[in-house]
N, C-alpha and C positions, 0 to 999 in steps of 0.2 A: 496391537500389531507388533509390540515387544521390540520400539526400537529408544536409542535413546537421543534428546535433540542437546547438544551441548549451549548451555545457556540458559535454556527454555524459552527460547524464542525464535520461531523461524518466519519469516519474511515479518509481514506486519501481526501475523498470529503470535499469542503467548502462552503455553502451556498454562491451564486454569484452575491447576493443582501443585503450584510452584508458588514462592514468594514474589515473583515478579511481580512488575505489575502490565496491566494493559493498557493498550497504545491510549483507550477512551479513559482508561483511570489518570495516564501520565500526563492527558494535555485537555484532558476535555471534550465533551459530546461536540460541541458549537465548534471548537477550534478545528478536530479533527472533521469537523464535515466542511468548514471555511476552507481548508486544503484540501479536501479532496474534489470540492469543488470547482480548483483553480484551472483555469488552461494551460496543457501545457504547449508550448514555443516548437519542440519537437515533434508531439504527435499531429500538431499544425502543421507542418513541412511535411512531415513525412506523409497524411491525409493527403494533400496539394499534391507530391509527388507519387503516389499511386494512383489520382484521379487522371494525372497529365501522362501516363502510361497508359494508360486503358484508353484512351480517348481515342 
């Protein structure tokens, strides 16, 4: 695509040709799936708040 990402890292991706490292290398399989498993407080509200709109 010929563009370039300053860092080599955009959002939770990391360019896999770069020293970096990745999110799974930096914290772990287990931890990063223990987070991303958590709920969040706001997509809770906000859920509640489009069901009580529609209703």
């Amino acid at each position: 695509m010929n563009f370039d990402i300053e860092g080599d890292k955009l959002g939770f991706g990391t360019d896999l040709f770069s020293d970096q490292k990745t999110l799974v290398e930096s914290i772990g399989i287990n931890d990063l799936n223990a987070e991303l498993g958590k709920i969040s407080s706001h997509l809770v509200h906000e859920s509640y708040m489009l069901r009580k709109i529609s209703e």
